[in-house]
C-alpha positions as a printed Julia matrix, in Angstrom:
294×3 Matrix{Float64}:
 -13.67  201.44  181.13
 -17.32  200.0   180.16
 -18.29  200.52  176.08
 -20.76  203.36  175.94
 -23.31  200.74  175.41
 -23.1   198.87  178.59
 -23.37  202.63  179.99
 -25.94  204.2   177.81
 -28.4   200.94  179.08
 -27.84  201.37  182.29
 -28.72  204.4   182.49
 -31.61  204.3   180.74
 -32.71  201.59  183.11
 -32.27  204.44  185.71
 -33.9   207.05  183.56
 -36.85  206.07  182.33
 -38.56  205.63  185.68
 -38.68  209.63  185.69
 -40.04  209.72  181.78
 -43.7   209.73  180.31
 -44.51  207.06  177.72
 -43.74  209.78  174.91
 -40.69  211.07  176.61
 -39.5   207.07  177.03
 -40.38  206.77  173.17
 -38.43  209.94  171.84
 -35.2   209.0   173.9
 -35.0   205.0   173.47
 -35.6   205.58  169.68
 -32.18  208.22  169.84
 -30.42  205.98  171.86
 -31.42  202.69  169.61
 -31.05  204.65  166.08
 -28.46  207.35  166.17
 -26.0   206.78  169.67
 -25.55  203.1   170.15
 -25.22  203.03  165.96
 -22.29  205.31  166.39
 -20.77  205.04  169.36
 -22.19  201.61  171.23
 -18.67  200.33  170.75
 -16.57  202.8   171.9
 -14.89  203.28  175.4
 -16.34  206.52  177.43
 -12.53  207.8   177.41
 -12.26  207.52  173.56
 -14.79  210.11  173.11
 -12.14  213.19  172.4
 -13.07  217.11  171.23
 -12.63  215.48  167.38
 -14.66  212.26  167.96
 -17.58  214.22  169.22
 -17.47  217.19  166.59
 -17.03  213.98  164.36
 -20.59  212.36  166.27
 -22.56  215.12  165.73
 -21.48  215.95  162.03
 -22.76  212.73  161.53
 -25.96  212.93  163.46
 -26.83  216.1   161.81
 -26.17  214.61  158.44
 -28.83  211.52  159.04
 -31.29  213.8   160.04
 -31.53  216.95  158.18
 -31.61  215.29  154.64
 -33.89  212.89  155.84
 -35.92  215.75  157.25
 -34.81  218.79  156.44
 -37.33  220.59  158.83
 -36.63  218.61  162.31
 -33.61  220.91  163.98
 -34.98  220.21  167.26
 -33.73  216.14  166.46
 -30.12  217.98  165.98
 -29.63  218.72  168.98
 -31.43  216.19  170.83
 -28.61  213.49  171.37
 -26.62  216.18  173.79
 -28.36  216.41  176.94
 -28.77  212.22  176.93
 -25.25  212.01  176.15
 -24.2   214.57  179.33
 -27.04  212.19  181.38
 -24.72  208.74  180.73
 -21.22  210.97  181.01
 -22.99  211.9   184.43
 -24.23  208.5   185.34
 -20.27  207.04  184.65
 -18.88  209.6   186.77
 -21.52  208.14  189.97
 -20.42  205.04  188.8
 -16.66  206.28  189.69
 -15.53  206.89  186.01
 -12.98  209.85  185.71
 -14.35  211.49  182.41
 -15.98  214.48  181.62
 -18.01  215.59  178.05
 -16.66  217.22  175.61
 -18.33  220.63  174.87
 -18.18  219.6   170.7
 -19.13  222.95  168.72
 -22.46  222.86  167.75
 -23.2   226.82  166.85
 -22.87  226.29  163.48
 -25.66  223.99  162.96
 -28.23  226.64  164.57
 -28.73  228.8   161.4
 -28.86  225.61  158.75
 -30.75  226.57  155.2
 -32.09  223.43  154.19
 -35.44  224.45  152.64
 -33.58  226.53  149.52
 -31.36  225.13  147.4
 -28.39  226.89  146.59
 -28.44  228.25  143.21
 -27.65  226.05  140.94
 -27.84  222.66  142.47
 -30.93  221.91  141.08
 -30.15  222.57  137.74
 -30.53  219.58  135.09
 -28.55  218.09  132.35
 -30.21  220.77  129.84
 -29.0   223.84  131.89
 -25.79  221.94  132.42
 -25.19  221.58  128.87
 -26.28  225.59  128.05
 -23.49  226.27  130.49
 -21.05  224.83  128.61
 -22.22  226.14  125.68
 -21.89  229.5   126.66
 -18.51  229.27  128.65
 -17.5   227.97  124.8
 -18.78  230.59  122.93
 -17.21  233.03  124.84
 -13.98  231.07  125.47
 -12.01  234.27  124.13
 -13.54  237.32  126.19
 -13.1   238.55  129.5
 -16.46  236.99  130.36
 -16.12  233.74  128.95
 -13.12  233.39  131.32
 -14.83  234.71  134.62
 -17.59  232.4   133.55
 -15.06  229.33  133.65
 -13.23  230.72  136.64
 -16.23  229.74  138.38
 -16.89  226.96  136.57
 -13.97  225.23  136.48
 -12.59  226.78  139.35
 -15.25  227.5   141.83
 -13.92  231.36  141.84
 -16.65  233.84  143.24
 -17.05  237.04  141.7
 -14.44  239.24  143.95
 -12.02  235.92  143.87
 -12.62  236.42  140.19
 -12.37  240.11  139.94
  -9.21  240.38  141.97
  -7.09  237.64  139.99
  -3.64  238.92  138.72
  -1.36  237.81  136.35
   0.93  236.35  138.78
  -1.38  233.98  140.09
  -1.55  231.53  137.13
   0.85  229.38  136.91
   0.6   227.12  133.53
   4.03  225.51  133.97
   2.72  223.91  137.53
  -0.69  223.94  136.26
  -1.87  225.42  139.18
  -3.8   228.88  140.1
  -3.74  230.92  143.01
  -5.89  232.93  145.17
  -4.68  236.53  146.55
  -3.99  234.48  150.29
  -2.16  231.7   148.69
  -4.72  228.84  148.38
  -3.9   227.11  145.25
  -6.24  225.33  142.55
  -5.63  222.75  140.01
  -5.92  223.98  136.58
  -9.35  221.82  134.85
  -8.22  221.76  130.99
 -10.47  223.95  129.74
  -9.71  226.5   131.84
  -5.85  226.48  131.45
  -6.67  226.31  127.54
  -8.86  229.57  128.33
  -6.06  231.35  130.3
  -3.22  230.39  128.02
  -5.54  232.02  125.16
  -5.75  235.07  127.66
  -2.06  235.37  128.83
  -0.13  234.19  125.04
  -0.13  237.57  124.08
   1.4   239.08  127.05
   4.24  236.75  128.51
   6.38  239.39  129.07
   3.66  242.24  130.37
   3.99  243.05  134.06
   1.91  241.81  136.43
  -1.66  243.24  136.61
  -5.23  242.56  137.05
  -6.62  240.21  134.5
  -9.97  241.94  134.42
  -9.9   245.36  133.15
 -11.95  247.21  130.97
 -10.12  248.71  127.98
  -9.13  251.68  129.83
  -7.21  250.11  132.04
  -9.35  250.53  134.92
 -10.03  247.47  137.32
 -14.21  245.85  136.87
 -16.77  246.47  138.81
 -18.31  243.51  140.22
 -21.89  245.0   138.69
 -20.47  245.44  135.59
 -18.53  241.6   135.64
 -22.5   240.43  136.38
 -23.81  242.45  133.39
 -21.83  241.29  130.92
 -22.43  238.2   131.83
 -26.15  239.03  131.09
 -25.43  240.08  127.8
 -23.2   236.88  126.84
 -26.32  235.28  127.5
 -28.41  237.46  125.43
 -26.19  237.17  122.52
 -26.24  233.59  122.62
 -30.0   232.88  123.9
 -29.17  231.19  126.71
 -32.69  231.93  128.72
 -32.25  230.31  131.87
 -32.26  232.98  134.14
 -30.17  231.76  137.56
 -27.08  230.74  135.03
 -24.72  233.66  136.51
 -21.19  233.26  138.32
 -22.85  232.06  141.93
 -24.44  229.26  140.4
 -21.77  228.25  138.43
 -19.16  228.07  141.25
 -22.05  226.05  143.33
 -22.0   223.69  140.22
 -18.17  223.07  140.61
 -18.28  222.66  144.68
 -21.44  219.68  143.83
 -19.56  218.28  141.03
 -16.18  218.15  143.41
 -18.4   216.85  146.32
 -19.84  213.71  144.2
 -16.21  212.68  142.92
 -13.57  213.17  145.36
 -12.97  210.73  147.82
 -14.16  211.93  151.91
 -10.41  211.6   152.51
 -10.0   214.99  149.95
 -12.67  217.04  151.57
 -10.3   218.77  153.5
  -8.35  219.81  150.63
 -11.07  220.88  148.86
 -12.29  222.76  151.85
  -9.0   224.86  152.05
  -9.53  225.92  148.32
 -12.64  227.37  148.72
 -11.57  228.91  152.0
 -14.3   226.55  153.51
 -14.63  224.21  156.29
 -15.96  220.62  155.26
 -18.35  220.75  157.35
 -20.14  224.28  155.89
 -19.91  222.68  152.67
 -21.65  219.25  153.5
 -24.38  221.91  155.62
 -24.71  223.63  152.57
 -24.55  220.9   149.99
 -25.21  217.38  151.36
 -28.64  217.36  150.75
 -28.07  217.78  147.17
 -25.05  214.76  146.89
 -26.38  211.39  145.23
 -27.07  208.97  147.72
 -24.21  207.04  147.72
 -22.02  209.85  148.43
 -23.95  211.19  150.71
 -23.56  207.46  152.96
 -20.03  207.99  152.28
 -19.23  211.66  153.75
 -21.79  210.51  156.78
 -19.53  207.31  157.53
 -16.5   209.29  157.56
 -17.82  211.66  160.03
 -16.96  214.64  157.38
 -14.18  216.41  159.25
């Protein structure tokens, strides 16, 4: 079987006859830039469900933090791709294209950051200020639940007893996902739980009569923690911390742990590189591309 290539210039040897000049432009730039790049050496039968998904992640990664406004560029490489799939199977070739998923990429945000991602050093730094000063309430915790954990507010609100485990250092969501305890958070929850070893298993965040938080009220006292302790900055709240922990996890782990980290969050890898890529230094960002990010 011919390298895709050997098929992708044949037929544009065949196909640009039936171009205009602009048309000939748009489509040998795609084919020089973003196909042959990727796929030039690869057979036409190699080209699997997984290697195209794979493709495209990749493709849509190049050009949307490049250009966050050009969707239409997306999409472009999948009608030329059916076109040489097409052309091998005149040629005789028994192969057929994929159909790789590509609804997801449809409804991309890439003008707005998520909250949070922009912050700076400063605002890091008042973060950990306040998770610190409030290391021994209620909110101080749900603060580095989210922090630390990358919790969201009803992950936060519906965490029992039973789902910490200091021995294994480990912490569990309410469908079994497991996180590793960061240190200051197991210092935080060993605070929270000394007291209580032998209590039976309940909600951790109740108010003091017994009666299970309201995510309103979780989000107010957070407001007044930051009150107390003038901490001005007004899009510090749990959303932005939890976006905090999925950037900081994004620029350390290695692309072979994004599926891991995926599961946690009860994400797929590639939502969060959708979501988040465009915010990764630039050497990650090279680094989940090349690895296709599945």
């Amino acid at each position: 079987m011919p390298l895709v290539k050997e098929l992708a210039l044949q037929w544009w040897e065949e196909r640009q006859r039936e171009l205009d000049w602009q048309e000939q432009a748009q489509t040998f730039d795609f084919l020089e830039r973003y196909l042959l790049r990727f796929l030039g050496e690869e057979e036409l039968t190699t080209l699997t469900q997984a290697r195209m998904d794979a493709y495209f992640t990749q493709l849509l990664f190049e050009q949307t933090y490049r250009n966050p406004t050009d969707r239409k560029q997306v999409m472009y490489g999948k009608p030329i791709l059916q076109g040489i799939f097409d052309y091998a199977i005149r040629r005789g070739a028994a192969c057929s294209l994929p159909k790789a998923d590509l609804s997801f990429r449809l409804n991309i945000k890439t003008k707005t950051a998520p909250v949070g991602c922009d912050f700076e050093e400063e605002t890091i730094g008042q973060i950990q200020y306040l998770i610190a000063c409030e290391e021994s309430t209620l909110t101080g915790l749900a603060l580095g639940l989210a922090y630390y954990a990358g919790f969201n507010r009803e992950e936060i609100l519906s965490l029992r007893r039973s789902h910490v485990d200091l021995m294994r250092r480990r912490l569990f969501h309410t469908d079994g996902r497991a996180v590793a305890l960061a240190e200051p958070l197991e210092h935080m929850l060993h605070r929270h739980l000394q007291q209580e070893l032998e209590a039976e298993d309940r909600l951790l965040f109740v108010s003091k009569r017994k009666t299970p938080f309201a995510g309103p009220s979780l989000s107010h006292l957070v407001k007044l923690a930051k009150e107390k302790h003038g901490v001005d900055h007004q899009d510090i709240g749990l959303n932005a911390l939890r976006n905090q922990y999925i950037l900081y996890q994004l620029n350390t782990i290695t692309s072979d742990a994004l599926p891991a980290l995926a599961a946690g969050l009860g994400a797929s890898p590639i939502n969060l590189i959708n979501t988040f890529g465009h915010f990764l230094v630039p050497a990650k960002r090279e680094t989940y591309a090349v690895a296709g990010m599945v």
